[in-house]
C-alpha positions as CSV (number, residue, x, y, z in Angstrom):
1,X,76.0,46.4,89.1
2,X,76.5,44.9,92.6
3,X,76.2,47.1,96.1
4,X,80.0,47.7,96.3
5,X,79.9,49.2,92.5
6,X,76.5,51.2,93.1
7,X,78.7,53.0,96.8
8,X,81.5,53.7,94.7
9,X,80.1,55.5,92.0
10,X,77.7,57.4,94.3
11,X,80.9,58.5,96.0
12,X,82.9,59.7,93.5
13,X,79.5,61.8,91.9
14,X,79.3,63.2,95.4
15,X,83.3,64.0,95.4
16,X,82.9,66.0,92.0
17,X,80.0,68.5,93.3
18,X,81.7,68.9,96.0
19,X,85.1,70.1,93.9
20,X,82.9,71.6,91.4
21,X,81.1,74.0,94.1
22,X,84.3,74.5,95.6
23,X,86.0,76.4,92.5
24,X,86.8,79.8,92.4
25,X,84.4,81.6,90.5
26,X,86.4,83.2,88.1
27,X,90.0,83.8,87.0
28,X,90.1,87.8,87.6
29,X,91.4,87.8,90.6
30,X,88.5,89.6,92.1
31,X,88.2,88.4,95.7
32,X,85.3,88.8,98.3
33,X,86.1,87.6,101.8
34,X,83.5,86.6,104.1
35,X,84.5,85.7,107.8
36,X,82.3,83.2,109.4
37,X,81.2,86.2,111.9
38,X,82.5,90.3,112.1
39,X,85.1,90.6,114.6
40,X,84.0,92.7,117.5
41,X,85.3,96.2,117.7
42,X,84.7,99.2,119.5
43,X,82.3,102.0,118.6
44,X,84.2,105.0,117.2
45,X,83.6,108.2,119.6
46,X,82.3,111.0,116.9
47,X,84.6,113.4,114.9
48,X,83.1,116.8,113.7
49,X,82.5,116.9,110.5
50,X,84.6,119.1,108.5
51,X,83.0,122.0,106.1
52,X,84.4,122.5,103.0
53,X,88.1,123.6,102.3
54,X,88.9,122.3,105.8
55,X,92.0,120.5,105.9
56,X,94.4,118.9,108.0
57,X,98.6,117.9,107.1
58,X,100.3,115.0,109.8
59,X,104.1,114.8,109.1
60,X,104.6,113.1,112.3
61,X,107.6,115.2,112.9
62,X,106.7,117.2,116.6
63,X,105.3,113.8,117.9
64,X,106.5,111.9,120.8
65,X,108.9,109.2,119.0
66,X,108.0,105.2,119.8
67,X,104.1,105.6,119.8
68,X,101.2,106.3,117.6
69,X,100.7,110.4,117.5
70,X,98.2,111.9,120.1
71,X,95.6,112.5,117.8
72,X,95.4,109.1,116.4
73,X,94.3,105.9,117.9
74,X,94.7,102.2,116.4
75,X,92.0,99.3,115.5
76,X,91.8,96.0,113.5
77,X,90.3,94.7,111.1
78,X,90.0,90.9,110.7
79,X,92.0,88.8,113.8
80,X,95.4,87.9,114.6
81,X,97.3,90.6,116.7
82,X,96.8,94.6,117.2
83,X,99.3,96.8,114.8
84,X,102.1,98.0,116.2
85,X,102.0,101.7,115.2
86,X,105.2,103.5,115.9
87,X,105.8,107.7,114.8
88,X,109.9,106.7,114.4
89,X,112.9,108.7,112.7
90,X,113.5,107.9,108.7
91,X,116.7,110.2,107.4
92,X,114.5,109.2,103.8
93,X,111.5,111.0,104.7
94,X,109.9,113.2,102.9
95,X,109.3,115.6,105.5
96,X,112.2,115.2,107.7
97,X,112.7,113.9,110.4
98,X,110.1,111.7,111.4
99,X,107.2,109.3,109.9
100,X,104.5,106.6,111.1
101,X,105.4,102.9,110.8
102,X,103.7,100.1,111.7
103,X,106.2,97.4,112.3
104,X,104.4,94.0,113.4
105,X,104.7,91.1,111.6
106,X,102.1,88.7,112.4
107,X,101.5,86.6,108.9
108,X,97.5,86.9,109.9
109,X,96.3,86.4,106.4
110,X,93.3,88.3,106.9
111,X,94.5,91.2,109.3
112,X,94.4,94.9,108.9
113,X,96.0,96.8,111.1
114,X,94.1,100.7,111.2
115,X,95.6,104.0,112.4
116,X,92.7,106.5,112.6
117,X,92.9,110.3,112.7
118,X,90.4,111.5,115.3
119,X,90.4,115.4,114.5
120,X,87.6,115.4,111.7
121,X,85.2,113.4,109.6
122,X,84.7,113.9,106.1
123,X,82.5,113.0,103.1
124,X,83.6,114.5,100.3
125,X,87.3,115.1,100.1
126,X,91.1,114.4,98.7
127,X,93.3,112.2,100.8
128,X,97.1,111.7,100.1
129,X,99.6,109.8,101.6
130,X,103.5,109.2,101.0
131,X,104.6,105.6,102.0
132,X,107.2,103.7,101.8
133,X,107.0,99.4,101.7
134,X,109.6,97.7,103.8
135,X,109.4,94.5,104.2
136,X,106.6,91.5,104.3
137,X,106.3,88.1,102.9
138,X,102.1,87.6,103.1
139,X,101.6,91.0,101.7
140,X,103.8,94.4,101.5
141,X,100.8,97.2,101.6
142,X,100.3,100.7,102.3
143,X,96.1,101.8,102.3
144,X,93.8,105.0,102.7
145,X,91.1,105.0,104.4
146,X,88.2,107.4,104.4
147,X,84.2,107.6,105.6
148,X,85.5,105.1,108.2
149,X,82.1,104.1,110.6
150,X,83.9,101.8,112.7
151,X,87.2,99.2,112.0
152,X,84.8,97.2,110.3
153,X,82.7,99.5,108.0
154,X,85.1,101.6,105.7
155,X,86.8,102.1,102.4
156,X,90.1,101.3,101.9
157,X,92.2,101.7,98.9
158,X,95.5,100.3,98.8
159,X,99.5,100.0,97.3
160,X,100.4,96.4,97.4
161,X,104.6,96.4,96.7
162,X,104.7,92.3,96.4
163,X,101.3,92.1,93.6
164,X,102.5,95.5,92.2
165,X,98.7,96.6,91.6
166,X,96.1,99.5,93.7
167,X,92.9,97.8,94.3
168,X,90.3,100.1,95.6
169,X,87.8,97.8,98.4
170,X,84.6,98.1,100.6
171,X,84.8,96.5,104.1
172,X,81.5,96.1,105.1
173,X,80.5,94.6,108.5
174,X,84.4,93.3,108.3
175,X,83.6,91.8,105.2
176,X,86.4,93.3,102.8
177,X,84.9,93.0,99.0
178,X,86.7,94.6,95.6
179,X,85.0,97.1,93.8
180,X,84.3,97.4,89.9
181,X,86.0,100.2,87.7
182,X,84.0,102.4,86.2
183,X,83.4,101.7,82.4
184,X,85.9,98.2,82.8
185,X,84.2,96.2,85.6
186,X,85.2,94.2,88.3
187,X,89.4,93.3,87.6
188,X,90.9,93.7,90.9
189,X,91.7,97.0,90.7
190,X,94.8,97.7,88.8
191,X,98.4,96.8,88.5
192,X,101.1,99.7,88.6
193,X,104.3,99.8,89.7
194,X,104.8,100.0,93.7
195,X,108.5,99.7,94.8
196,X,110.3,98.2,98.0
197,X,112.1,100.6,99.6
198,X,111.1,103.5,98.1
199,X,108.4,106.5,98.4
200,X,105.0,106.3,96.8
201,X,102.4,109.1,96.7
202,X,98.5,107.7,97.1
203,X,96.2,109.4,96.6
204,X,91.6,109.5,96.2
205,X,89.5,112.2,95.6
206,X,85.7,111.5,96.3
207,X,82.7,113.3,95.1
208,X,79.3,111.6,96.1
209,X,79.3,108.0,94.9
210,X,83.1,108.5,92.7
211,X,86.0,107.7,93.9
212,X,89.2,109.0,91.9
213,X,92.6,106.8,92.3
214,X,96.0,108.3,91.7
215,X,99.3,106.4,92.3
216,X,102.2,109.1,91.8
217,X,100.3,112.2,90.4
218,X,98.5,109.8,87.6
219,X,95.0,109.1,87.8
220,X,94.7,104.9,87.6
221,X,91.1,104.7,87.2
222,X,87.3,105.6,89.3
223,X,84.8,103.3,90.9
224,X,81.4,104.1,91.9
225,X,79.5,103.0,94.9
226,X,77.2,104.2,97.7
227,X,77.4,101.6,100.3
228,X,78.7,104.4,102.7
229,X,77.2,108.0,101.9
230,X,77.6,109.8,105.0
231,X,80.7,111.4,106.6
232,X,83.6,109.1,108.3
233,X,87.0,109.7,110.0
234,X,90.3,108.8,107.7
235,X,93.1,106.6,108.6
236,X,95.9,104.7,107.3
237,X,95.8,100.6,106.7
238,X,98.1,97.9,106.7
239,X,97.8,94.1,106.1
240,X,99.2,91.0,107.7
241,X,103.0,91.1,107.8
242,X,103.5,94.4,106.1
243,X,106.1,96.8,107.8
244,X,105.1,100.2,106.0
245,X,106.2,103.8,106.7
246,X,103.8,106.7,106.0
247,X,104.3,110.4,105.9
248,X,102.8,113.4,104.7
249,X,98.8,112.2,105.4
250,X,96.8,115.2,104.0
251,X,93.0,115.3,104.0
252,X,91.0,117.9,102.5
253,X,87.3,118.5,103.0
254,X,85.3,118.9,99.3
């Protein structure tokens, strides 16, 4: 074999590793994103934490149209642009006459746009939300967020109108990660109907290390993990190009 043979076959050998480390690993959909550094965000300024049977309703409706209500404030996740959180009239809501949209559309792929309640923080609790998808071409999501440390340290779980499937996730140090059902494993949460155009109920009730997921009154399925244990505000969560309309955000301290 002369020198040109001998450089040719060393490159393609090199050319398959390279493919072969590059694979996904695995067909399940399950997806781990890991940004080459956290993006900076602020400290969150510290919410009592509520005792329990402490609870709080936002239906939007006596707030100041064309901004994000008084006792909320915004944060991202990820990069690309800040959301665009808007309290705006919708003759469909469920509690008339108002709800809370977040209308940009940056096509960030990984962006998450966060409106955070500042009254309380809670460990144990049940959090509900009506939404509605409107429109978005990267992703068409509505997401609850609870024991929120910071935009980057939270868990989210979320209504995804273009996959049709709730996937239940840990962002840790603004790394977003999927987490295992309990007694199926790791599948990507799982798929349900979530229409365009029409309002949804979400809804998680945690106890300790269980988290219960509910998409329209029926239970989808529970995940365990303790990666955050101790008290953290709630919000509501958005990704990329979504345009999403919320109402009716209850939180209940367990």
């Amino acid at each position: 074999m002369n020198e040109l043979e001998v450089t040719h076959s060393t490159c393609i050998v090199l050319l398959l590793a390279i493919v072969v480390c590059s694979a996904p690993n695995g067909s399940s959909g399950a997806e781990t994103y890991r940004p080459t550094e956290p993006n900076t965000v602020a400290p969150e300024v510290a919410a009592p934490v509520q005792q329990l049977g402490s609870s709080f309703v936002y239906n939007f409706d006596n707030d100041t149209k064309g901004q994000l209500p008084d006792k909320f404030h915004g944060a991202l996740t990820g990069k690309g642009t800040a959301g665009s959180w808007e309290v705006k009239a919708d003759s469909s809501a469920p509690s008339q006459p108002n709800v809370l949209a977040q209308t940009s559309t940056d096509k960030t792929s990984y962006r998450f746009p966060l409106a955070i309640a500042d009254e309380g923080s809670f460990c144990d609790l049940a959090l509900s939300v009506r939404f509605k998808p409107i429109s978005g071409e990267v992703d068409r999501a509505a997401g609850l967020v609870w024991r929120l440390k910071d935009a980057n340290n939270y868990y989210i779980v979320r209504a995804n109108a273009l996959e049709n499937n709730v996937v239940l996730y840990k962002i840790e140090n603004g790394k977003r990660t999927d987490l295992p059902l309990k007694g199926e494993g790791r599948t990507y949460g799982k798929k349900a109907s979530v229409p365009t155009a029409q309002w949804s109920e979400l809804r998680v009730v945690a106890a300790g290390n269980l988290f219960e997921v509910f998409l329209n009154s029926q239970k989808l399925y529970g995940v365990e993990d303790k990666t955050f244990t101790e008290a953290g505000k709630v919000g509501l969560w958005t990704k990329a190009d979504s345009v999403t309309y919320f109402d009716d955000l209850r939180v209940t301290a367990k």
